[in-house]
C-alpha positions in Angstrom: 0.0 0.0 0.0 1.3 3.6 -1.2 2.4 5.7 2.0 0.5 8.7 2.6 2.5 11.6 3.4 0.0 13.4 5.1 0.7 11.4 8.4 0.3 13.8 11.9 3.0 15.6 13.0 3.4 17.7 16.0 6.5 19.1 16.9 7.9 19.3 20.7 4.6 21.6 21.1 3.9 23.0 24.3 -0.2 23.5 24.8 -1.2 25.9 27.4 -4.7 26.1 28.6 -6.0 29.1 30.4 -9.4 29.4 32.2 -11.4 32.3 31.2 -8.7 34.6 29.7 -10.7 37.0 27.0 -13.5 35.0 26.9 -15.9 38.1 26.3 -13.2 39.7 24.1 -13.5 39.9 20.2 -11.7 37.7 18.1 -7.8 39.2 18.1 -8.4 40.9 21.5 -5.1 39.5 22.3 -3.4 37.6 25.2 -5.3 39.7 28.2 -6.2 43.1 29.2 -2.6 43.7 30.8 -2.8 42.6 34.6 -3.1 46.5 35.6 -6.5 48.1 36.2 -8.1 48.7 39.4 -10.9 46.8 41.1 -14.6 49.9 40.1 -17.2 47.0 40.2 -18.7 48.4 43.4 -18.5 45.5 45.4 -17.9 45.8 48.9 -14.4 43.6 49.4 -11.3 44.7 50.4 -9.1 44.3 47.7 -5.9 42.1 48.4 -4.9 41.6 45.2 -3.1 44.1 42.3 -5.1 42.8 39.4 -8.9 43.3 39.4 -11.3 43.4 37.2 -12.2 46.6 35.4 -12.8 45.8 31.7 -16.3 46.0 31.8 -16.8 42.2 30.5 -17.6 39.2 33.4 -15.0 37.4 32.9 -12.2 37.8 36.0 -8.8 38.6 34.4 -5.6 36.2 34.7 -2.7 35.8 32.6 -2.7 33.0 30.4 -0.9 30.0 31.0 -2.5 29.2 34.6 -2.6 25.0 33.5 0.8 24.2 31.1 1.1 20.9 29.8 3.4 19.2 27.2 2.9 17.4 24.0 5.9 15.8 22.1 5.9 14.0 19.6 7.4 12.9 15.8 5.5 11.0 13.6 8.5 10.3 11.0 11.2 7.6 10.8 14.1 8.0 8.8 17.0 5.5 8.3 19.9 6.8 6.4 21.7 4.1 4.5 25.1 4.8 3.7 27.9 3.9 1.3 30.9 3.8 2.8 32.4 1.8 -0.3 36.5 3.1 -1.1 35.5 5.3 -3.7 33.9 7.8 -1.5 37.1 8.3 0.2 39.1 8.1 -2.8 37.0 11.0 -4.3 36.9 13.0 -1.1 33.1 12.5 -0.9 33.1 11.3 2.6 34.2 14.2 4.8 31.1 16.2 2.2 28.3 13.8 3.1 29.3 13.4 6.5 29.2 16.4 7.3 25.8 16.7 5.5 24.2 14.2 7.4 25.6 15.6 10.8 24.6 19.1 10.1 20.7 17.9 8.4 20.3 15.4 11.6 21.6 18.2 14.3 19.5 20.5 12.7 15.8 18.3 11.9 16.3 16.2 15.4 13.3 17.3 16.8 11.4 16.5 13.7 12.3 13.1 12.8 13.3 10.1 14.0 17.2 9.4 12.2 18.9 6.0 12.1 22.0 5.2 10.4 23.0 2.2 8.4 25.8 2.0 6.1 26.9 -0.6 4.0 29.4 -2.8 3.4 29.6 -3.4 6.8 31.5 -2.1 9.6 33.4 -5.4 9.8 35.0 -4.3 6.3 38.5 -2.6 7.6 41.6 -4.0 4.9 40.9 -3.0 1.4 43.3 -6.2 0.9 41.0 -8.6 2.8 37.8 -9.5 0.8 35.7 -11.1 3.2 34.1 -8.5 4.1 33.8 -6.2 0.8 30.7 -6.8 -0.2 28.9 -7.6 3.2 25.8 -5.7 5.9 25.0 -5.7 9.2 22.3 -6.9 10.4 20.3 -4.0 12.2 21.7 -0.3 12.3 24.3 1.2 13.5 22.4 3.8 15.1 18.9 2.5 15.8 16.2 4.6 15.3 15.2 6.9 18.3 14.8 10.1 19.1 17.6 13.0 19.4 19.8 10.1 17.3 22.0 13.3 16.1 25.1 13.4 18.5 25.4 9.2 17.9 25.0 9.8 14.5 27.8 12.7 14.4 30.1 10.4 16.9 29.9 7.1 14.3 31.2 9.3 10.7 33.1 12.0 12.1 35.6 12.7 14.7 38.3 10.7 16.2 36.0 7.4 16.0 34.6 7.8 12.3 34.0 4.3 10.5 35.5 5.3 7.0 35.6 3.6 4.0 36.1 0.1 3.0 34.7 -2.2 0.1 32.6 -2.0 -2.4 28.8 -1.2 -3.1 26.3 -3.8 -1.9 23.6 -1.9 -2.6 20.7 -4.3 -2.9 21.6 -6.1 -0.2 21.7 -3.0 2.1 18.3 -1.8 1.1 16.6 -5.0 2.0 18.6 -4.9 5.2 17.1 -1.8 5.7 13.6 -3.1 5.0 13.8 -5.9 7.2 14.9 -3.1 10.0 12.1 -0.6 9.9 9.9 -3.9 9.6 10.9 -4.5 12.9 11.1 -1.5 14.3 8.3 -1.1 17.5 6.8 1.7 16.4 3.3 2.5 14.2 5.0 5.9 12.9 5.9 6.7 9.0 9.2 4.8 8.1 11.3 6.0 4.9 14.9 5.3 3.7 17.2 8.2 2.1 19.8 6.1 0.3 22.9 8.4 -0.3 25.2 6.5 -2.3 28.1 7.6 -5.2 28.0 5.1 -7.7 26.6 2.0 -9.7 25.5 -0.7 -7.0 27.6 -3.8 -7.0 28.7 -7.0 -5.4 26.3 -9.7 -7.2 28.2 -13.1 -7.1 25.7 -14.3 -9.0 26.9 -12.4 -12.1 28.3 -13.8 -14.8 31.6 -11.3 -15.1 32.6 -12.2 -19.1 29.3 -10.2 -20.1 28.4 -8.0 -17.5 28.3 -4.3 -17.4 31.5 -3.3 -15.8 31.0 -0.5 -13.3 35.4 -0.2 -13.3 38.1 1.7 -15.1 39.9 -0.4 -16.7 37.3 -3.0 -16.5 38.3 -5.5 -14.3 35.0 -7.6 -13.8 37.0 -11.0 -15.4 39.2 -10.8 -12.6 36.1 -10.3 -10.1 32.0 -10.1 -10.9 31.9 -8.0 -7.8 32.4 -4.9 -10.5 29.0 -6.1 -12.3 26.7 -3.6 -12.1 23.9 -4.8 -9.8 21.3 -2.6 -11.3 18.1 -5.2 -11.2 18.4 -6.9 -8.0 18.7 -3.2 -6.3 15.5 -1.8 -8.5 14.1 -5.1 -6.6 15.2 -4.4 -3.7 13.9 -0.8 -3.8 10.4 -1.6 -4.9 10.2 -4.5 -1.8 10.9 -1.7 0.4 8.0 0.9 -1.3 5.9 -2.0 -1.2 6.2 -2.7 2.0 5.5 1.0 3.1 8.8 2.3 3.2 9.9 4.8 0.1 13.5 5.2 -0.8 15.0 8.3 -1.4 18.4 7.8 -3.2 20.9 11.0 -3.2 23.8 10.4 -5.8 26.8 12.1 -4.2 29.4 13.2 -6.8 30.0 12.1 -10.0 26.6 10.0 -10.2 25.8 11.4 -13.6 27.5 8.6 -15.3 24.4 6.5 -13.3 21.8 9.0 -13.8 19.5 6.5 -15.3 20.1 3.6 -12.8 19.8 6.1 -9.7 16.8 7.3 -11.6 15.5 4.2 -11.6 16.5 3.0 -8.3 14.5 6.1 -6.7 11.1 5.2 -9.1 11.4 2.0 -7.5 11.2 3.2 -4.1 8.5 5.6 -5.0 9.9 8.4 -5.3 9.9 9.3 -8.7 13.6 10.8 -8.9 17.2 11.0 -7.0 19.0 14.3 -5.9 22.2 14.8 -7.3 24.9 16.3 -5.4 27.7 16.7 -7.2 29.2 19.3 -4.2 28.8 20.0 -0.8 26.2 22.6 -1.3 24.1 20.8 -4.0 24.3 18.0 -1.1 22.9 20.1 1.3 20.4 21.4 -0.8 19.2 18.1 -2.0 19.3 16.6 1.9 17.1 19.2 2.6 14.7 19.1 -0.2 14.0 15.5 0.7 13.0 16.1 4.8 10.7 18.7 3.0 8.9 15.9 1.2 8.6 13.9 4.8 8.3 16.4 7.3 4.1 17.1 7.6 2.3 20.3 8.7 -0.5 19.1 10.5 -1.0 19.0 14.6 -3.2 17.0 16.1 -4.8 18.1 19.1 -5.6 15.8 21.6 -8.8 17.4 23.5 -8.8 13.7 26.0 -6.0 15.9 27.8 -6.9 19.5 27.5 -9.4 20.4 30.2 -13.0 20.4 29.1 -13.6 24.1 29.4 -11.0 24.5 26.4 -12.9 26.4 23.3 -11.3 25.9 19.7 -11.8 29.9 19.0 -9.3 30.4 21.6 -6.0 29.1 20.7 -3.2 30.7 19.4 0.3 29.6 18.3 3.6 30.6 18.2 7.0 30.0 16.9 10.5 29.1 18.3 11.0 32.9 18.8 7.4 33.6 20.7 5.8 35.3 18.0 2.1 34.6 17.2 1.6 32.6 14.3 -2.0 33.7 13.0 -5.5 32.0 12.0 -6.2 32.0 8.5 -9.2 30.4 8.2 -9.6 28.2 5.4 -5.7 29.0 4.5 -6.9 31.3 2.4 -3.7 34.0 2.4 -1.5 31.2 2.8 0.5 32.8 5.4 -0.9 31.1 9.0 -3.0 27.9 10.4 -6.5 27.0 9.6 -8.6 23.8 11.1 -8.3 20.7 9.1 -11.0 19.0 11.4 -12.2 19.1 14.8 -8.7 17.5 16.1 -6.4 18.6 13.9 -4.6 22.2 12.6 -2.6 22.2 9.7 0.1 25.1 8.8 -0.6 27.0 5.3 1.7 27.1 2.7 4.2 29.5 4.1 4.0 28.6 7.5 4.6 24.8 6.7 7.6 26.3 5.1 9.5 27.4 7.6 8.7 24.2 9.7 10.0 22.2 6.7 13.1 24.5 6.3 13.6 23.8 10.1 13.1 27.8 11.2 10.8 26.6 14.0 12.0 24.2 15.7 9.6 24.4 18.6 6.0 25.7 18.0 4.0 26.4 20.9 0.4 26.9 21.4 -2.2 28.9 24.2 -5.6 28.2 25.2 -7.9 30.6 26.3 -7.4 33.6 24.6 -9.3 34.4 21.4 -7.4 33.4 18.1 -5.2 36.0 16.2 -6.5 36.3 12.8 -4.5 37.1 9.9 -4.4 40.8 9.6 
């Protein structure tokens, strides 16, 4: 079945109720009438406090926030599945996409759910031993969990970084990753970005006389390891969309020369095209584009553990830096959040931007207090 990428996210959002703040007020009245009138209803108290009511509504003023509670939650897995094969270190490619990955994962931790696999497998350390060339590991290196980023970062750079070793066994790798996420606890949205620099490899079953070679010179007489494995990975690729979990395939460096088989690897995987990066920035770029494509901009609101008093007209939102996001109903400028239902908000176009650019990375929400409407 196709994955829908419309899954529920909600982002480390912190939902504030607040009793009777502005409830006679108009809609974008604001957060509260300030905290600093004086009590001329003409009762006959004594006055103890400094904030009384004098607004002219029934409502008895307070400052927003009186009940705080959190909500956390990610509703994407990623596993990155890497090549560590020797031509990214021959070409330099590895320190690039390294310090991609460690920069997208540092930067989106909040948002998704990163794991790492990278293939052959860390067990490959002599280029001169072949044992290992063209083998996985079962499982990731980093499982998939939340704030992965620092184990990530502490696995490909630093004094500790894997490296390179090996060659390319690409098909294998991707159903290693499928059998992974298959396993994996959790009911959330699983996908695999693939970022790889060449032709996948390391078939055995290859006849080497009249493969394609994927070396200069060709050498595939001496080994079939150099076929080019381009049908059991397209295989392997559609397994994994099939069995809910699209591939995403970066080609890091000179990929051109596979354009068609990356091409075809990431229509496999349902994704309809790879990202090539033939430098670091293009490789930012293109790691970016694709957490666009995953990360959602809908919240679901879960009333079970708001108190009942809560009203959907009052709520407001507000970004990483405090400032109020507003309602646009309907989404019709495009600029704020609308309802999507009764439990759920989504972000309009430019709002669900910056979310997907990763300018937010905390949203925030209060209850009580009339919504903000764009202006």
């Amino acid at each position: 079945m196709k994955p829908s990428f419309l899954s529920v996210i909600c982002l480390a959002a912190a939902f504030v109720f607040c009793a009777g703040c502005g409830g006679g007020g108009s809609p974008g009245s604001g957060l509260g009438d300030g905290g600093t009138d004086t009590d001329t209803d003409g009762d006959t108290d004594t006055d103890t406090d400094t904030d009384t009511d004098s607004d002219a509504d029934t409502d008895t003023d307070s400052d927003c926030g009186d009940v705080e509670f959190n909500i956390a939650g990610v509703d994407v897995d990623m596993l990155i599945v890497l090549d560590r094969s020797n031509s990214m270190c021959n070409d330099d490619l590895w320190p690039e996409m390294t310090d991609a990955i460690v920069a997208l994962t540092a930067e989106m931790d909040n948002q998704i759910n990163f794991g790492l696999m990278v293939f052959p497998s860390i067990l490959c350390t002599d280029p001169d031993d072949l044992s290992d060339q063209c083998s996985t590991t079962d499982g990731a290196l980093v499982p998939i969990g939340v704030e992965t980023a620092d184990a990530i970062a502490a696995q490909i750079t630093g004094p500790d970084d894997i490296g390179c070793c090996g060659g390319t066994p690409t098909a294998l790798a991707l159903g290693s990753a499928a059998e992974y996420l298959y396993a994996t606890a959790d009911e959330l949205q699983k996908f695999v970005l693939l970022a790889t620099d060449g032709a996948p490899a390391c078939n055995p079953s290859l006849d080497g006389d009249t493969c394609q070679c994927i070396t200069e010179p060709p050498n595939c007489d001496v080994t079939n390891l150099n076929c080019l494995d381009d049908a059991e990975t397209i295989a392997a690729a559609d397994a994994a969309e099939t069995d809910g979990y699209p591939v995403y395939v970066i080609g890091v460096g000179d990929s051109l020369a596979w354009n068609d088989v990356m091409n075809e690897i990431a229509m496999a995987g349902g994704t309809d095209a790879y990202y090539p990066a033939a430098d670091a920035d293009a490789l930012a770029t293109a790691l970016h584009d694709i957490v666009g494509e995953v990360v959602t901009c809908e919240f679901d609101i879960d009333w079970a553990s708001i108190p009942e008093e809560a009203d959907p007209t009052q709520v407001n939102f507000y970004d990483g830096d405090g400032n109020v996001i507003p309602y646009d109903e309907n989404c019709d400028a495009g600029e704020g959040w609308a309802w999507l239902d009764s439990d759920t908000v989504v972000f309009c176009e430019a709002a669900c931007q910056h979310l997907k650019d990763g300018d937010w990375g905390t949203v925030t929400a209060k209850f009580g207090c009339d919504s903000q409407p764009i202006e």
